[in-house]
N, C-alpha and C positions, 0 to 999 in steps of 0.2 A: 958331353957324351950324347952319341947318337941312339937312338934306339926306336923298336916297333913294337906296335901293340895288336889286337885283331879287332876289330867295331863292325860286327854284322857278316864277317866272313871276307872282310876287305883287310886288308894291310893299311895299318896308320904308322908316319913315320913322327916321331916328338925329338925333341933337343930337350936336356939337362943339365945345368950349371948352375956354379954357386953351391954355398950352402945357409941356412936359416928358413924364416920363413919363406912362404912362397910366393911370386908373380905368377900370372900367368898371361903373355902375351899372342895374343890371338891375330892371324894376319886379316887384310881387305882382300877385295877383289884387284887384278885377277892375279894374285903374287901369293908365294909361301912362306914358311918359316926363314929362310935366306936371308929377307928384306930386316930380320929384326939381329943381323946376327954383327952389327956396330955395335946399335942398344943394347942389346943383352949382353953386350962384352961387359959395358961398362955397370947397366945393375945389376950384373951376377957379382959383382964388388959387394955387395949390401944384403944380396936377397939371395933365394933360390930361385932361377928364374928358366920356366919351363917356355915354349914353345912347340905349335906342333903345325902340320899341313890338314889342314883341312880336305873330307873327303873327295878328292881328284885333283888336288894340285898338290905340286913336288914330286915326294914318293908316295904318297898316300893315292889308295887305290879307290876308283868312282862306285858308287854304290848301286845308283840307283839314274833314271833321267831327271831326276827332281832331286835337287839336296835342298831340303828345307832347313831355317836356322833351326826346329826343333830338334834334325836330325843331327847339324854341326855341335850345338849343344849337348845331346847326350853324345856323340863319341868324344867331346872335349871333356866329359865326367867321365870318358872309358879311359881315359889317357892319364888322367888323376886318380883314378882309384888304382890304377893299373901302376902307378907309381907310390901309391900309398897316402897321398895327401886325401887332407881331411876338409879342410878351413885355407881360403885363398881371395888373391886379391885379384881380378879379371881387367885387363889392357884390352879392350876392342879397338881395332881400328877398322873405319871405312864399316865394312861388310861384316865384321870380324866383332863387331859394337853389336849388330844387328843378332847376332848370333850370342852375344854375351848377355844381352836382355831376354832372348830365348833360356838361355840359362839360369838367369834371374829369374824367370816365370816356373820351371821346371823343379830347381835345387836352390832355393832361395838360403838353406840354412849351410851351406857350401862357402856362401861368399862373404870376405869381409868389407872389401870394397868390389867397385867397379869404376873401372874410367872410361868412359865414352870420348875417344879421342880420332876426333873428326868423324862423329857417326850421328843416327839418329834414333828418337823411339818411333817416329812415324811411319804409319805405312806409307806407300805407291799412290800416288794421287792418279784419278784415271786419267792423266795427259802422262805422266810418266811409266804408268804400265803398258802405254801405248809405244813408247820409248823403248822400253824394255822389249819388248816385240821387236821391234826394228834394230835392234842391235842383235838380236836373236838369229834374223836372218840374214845379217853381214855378217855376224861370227860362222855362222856354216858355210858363206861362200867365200870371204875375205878374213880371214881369221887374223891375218901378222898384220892388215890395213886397220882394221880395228882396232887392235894392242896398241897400236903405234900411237893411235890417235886418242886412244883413252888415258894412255901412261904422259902420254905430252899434256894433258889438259890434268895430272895431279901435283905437278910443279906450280907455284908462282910465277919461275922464271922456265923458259923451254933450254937455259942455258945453264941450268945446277949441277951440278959436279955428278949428280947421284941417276940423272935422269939414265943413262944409258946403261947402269946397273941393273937398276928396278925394270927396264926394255927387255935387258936379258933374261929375269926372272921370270916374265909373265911370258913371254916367248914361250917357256917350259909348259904350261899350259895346252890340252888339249883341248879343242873344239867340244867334247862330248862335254870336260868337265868345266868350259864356259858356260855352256848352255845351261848346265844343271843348276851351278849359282844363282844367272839369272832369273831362273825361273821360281828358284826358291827365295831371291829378295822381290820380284813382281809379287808372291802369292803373301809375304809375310801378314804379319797382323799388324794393328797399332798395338805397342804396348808403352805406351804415357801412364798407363795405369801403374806398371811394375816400378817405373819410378816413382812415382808418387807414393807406394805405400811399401817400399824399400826399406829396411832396417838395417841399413850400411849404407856409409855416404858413399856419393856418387861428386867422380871428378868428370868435368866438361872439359875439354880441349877444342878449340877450333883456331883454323886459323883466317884470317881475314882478307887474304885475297885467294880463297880457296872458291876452285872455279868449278866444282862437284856440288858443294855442300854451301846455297848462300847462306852469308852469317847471319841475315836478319830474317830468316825461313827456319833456321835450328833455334835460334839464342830462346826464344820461346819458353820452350822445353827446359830450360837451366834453371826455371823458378818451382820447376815439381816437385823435386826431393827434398824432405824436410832437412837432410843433412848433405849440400852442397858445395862444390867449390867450382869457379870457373874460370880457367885462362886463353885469353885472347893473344895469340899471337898473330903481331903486329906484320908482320914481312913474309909470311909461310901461307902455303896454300893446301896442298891433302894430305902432306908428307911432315909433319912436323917433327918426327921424330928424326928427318934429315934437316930440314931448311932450320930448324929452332933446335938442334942434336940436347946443348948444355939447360934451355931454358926448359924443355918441356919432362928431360931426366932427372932435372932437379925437383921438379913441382909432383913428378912422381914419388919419386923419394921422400918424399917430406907427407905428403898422402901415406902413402903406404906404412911411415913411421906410427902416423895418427892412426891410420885405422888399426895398427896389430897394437897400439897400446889401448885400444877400449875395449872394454870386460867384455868376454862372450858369457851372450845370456842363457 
């Protein structure tokens, strides 16, 4: 089921399936709810599993020149409360991680789990804020040369079955609401602390020839949460939820089973 909510006097659009408890799958940059709509076929089998577009991409409407993950974060609690959930389990991927540890810091008593799946708690190091600059001003003059060249570098392979799907998704994307992302993942915080003193475990996902995210600049970060799991996949790069479909739905599922059977305190 499709449906909208209002977050700030913008239109947010979310997806609903399934029924039980809840997932909630959050996208990266620069793609929308679309990209999860295999996955979520297959854990709407187990769970209820929501999705939504973050503000300015899909249908969801730009709010503001800056979307900060505080801001993705609470319209991701307007789109929950707005559906009535109470208690859930948060799928970040990419950007979408970034924005779920924003949430973490915000509504910490919301979450049962959280999977950080290809993301990070670190802030922008000043060489890649610098980065972010410069992609800032190829997206306003070159906007489809950009996509092309950011969506080819989240594969392992430039030859995956999935790549020219996810091309068409970010394509959807407007210039205003690239800009706003990036400048809300350039200003983010560190938050290694929310992991660290997290009161719901936390799943790590990465995959190892992921050419965004090196593995040995993240894996760091996998020893913070008192209650951890972490999988390595061996063949996949930013997309794991495409290049690793069975290994990384399953290791969710099996998370998610674990965290809704620990007492809420």
């Amino acid at each position: 089921m499709i449906g909208f909510t209002t977050f700030r006097k913008a239109k947010i659009r979310y997806s609903d399936e399934g029924k039980g408890r809840a997932i909630v799958l959050v996208h990266g940059f620069p793609l929308n709810l679309q990209v999860w709509e295999e996955f979520s076929a297959e854990l709407s089998k187990y769970f209820r599993v929501i999705t939504l577009d973050l503000p300015g991409f899909g249908e969801s409407e730009n709010i503001g020149y800056v979307h900060s993950m505080e801001l993705m974060a609470q319209c991701m609690k307007e789109v929950m409360d707005n559906l009535g959930l109470r208690r859930y389990i948060l799928v970040g991927h990419s950007m979408g991680g970034y924005a779920g540890l924003a949430f973490g810091e915000l509504f910490p008593d919301n979450l049962r789990g959280l999977v950080m799946f290809h993301s990070s708690s670190y802030k922008d190091s000043d060489e890649k804020k610098i980065d972010r600059e410069r992609s800032i001003e190829t997206i306003k003059k070159k906007r489809k040369s950009y996509l092309k060249i950011f969506t080819g570098n989240m594969f392992a392979s430039s030859k995956d079955k999935h790549l020219k799907k996810v091309q068409e998704i970010a394509n959807t994307a407007s210039a205003r609401a690239l800009v706003a992302a990036t400048e809300g993942m350039k200003n983010r915080k560190d938050r290694e602390i929310i992991l660290r003193f997290a009161q719901y475990p936390v799943l790590f996902i990465y995959g190892k020839k992921d050419k965004i995210f090196k593995l040995e600049t993240v894996l760091p970060q996998t020893e913070t949460p008192a209650d951890k799991e972490v999988l390595i996949l061996e063949n996949a790069g930013h997309m794991g939820f495409y290049e690793a479909k069975e290994e990384t739905l399953n290791a969710i599922i099996k998370f998610a089973n674990r965290c809704f059977r620990m007492p809420v305190e």
